[in-house]
C-alpha positions as semicolon CSV with decimal commas, in nm:
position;residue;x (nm);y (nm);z (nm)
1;X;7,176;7,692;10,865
2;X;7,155;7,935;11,173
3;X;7,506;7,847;11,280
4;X;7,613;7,861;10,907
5;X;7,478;8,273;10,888
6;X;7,624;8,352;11,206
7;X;7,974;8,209;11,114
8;X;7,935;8,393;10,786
9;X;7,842;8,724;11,025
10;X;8,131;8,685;11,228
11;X;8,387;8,636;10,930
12;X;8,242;8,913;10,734
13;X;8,263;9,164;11,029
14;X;8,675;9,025;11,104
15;X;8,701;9,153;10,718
16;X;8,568;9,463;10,782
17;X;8,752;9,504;11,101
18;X;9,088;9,423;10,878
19;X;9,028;9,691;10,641
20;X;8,930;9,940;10,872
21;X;9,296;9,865;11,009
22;X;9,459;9,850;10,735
23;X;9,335;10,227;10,612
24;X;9,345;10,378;10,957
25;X;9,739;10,204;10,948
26;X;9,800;10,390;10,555
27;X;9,660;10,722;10,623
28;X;9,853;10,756;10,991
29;X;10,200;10,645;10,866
30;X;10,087;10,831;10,485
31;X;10,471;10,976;10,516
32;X;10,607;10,643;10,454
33;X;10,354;10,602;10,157
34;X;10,406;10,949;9,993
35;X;10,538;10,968;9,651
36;X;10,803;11,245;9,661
37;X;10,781;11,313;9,247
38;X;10,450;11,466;9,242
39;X;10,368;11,472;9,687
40;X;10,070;11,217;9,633
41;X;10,008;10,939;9,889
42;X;9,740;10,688;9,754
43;X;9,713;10,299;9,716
44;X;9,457;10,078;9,517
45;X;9,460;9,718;9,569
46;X;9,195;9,541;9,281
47;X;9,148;9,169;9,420
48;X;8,858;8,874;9,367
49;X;8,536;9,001;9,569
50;X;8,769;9,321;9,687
51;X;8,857;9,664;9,565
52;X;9,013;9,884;9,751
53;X;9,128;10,225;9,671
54;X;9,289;10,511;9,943
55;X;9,420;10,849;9,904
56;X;9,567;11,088;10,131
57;X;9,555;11,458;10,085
58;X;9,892;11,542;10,110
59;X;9,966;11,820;9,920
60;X;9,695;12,042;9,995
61;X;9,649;12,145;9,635
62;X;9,390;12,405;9,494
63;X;9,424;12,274;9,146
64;X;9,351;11,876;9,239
65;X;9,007;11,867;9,095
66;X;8,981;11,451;9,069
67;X;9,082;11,130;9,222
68;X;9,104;10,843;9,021
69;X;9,155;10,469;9,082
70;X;9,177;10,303;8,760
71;X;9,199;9,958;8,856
72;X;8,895;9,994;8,982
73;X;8,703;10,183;8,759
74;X;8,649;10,464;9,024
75;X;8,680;10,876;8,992
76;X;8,539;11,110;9,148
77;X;8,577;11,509;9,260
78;X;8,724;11,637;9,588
79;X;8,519;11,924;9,721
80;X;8,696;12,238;9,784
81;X;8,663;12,222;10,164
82;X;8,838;11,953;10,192
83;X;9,116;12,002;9,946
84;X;9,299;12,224;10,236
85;X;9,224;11,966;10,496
86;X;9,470;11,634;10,634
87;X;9,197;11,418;10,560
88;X;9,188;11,014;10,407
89;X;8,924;10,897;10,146
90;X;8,878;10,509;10,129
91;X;8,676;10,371;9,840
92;X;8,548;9,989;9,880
93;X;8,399;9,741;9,640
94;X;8,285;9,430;9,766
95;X;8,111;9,150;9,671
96;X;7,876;9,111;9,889
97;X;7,688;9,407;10,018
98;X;7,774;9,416;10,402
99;X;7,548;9,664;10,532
100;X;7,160;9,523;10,460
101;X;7,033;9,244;10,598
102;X;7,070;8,866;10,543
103;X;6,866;8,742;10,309
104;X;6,633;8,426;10,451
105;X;6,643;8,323;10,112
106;X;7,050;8,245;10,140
């Protein structure tokens, strides 16, 4: 059972290795990703036991009030600070919850 939770460990931490990748790899090459209608750079990928939603602030626009990520059910407001910044927000859903502890009872 020991080896079983530390195999789990190890795969779960790969995963979370792979998406930090994968967004650090969208928001540095966000040029490539940038929709040139409406200057918006953002991706959501909805998948079994994974949502993932990222958005780049591109355009540095006042009047953006809300990012939304409907496949996943997610919205939420971008503070003003930040609206005039380069700056990445990632939004993860997962199915298991990564960050307390194993539960013995597993």
């Amino acid at each position: 059972v020991a080896d079983l939770r530390a195999t789990m460990a190890r795969i779960r931490a790969l995963a979370a290795a792979k998406l930090d990748a994968a967004t650090a790899h969208f928001v540095q090459h966000h040029d490539r990703n940038t929709n040139r209608k409406d200057n918006t750079c953002q991706l959501t990928v909805a998948l079994p036991g994974v949502q993932l939603g990222v958005w780049v602030n591109v355009a540095k626009n006042l009047r953006l009030k809300l990012i939304e990520h409907p496949a996943m059910g997610v919205a939420t407001d971008v503070p003003r600070p930040i609206i005039l910044q380069l700056v990445g927000l990632r939004c993860l859903h997962l199915r298991h919850d990564p960050l307390s502890p194993a539960d013995p009872a597993d």
